[in-house]
C-alpha positions as CSV (number, residue, x, y, z in Angstrom):
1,X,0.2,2.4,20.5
2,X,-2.1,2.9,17.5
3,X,-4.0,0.9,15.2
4,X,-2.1,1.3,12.3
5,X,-3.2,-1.8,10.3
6,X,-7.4,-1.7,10.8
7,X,-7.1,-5.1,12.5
8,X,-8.7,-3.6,16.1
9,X,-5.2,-4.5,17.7
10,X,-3.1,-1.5,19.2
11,X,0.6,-2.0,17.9
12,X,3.5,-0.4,19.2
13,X,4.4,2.2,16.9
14,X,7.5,4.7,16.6
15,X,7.6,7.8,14.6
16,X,10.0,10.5,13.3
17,X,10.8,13.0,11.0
18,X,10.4,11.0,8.3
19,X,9.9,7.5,9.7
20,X,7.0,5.6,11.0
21,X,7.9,2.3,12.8
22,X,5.2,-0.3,14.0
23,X,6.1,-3.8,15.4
24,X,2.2,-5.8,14.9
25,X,0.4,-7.1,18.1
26,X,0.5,-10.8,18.0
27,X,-1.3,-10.7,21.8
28,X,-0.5,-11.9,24.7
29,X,1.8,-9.0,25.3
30,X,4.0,-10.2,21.9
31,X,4.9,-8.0,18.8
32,X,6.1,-9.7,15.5
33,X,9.0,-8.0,13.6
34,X,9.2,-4.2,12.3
35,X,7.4,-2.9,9.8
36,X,8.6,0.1,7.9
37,X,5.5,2.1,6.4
38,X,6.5,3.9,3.3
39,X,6.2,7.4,2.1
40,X,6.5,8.6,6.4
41,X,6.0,12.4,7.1
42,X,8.0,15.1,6.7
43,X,7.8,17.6,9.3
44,X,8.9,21.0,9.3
45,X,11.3,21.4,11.9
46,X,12.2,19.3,14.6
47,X,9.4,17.1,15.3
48,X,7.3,17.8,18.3
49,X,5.6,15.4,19.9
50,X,3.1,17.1,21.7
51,X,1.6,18.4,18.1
52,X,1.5,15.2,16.8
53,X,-1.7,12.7,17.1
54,X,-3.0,9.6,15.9
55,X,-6.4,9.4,14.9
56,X,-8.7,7.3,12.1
57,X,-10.0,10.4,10.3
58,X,-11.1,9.1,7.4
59,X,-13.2,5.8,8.7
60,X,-10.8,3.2,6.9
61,X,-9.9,1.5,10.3
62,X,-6.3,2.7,10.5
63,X,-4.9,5.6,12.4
64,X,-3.9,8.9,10.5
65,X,-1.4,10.8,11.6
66,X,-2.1,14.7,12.2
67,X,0.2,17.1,13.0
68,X,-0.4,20.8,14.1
69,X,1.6,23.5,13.5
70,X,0.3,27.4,15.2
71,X,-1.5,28.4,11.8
72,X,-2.6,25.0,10.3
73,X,-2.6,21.0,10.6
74,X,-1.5,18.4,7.9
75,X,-3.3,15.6,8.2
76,X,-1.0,12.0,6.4
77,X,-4.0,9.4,5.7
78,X,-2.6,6.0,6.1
79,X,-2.9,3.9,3.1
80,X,-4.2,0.2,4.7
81,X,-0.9,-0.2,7.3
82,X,1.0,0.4,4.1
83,X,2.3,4.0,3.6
84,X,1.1,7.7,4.0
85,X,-0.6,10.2,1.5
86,X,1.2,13.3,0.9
87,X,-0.4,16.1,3.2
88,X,-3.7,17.1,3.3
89,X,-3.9,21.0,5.1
């Protein structure tokens, strides 16, 4: 659960390599339908969850998505709940 939209809800939110997944908090418990962001991130090799963290980084509200690998981290800035930047390193 992550704030991907800057609304101050936590919605449920799936990701793989590739795809991010959030269905919005409505409350109560309730989600509305899926929404697809665009332009998810690529990972290099299989994608490991316990490398992978969701954090607002960049003070626009909405949670980034970091991954670290052993030598570096990419850091995907989320683009107002609707896609992800290319990688910043």
């Amino acid at each position: 659960f992550a704030d991907m939209f800057g609304d101050g809800l936590a919605h449920r939110v799936r990701i793989r390599n590739g795809s991010v997944e959030c269905w919005p908090n409505k409350g109560y418990g309730r989600f509305n339908k899926k929404v697809v962001l665009g332009n998810a991130p690529r990972y290099d090799g299989a994608l490991d969850a316990e490398r992978l963290f969701l954090a607002d980084l960049d003070g626009s509200g909405t949670a980034d998505i970091i991954y670290v690998y052993p030598d570096r981290a990419d850091i995907f800035f989320n683009r107002s709940g609707n896609s992800f930047s290319d990688p910043v390193s």
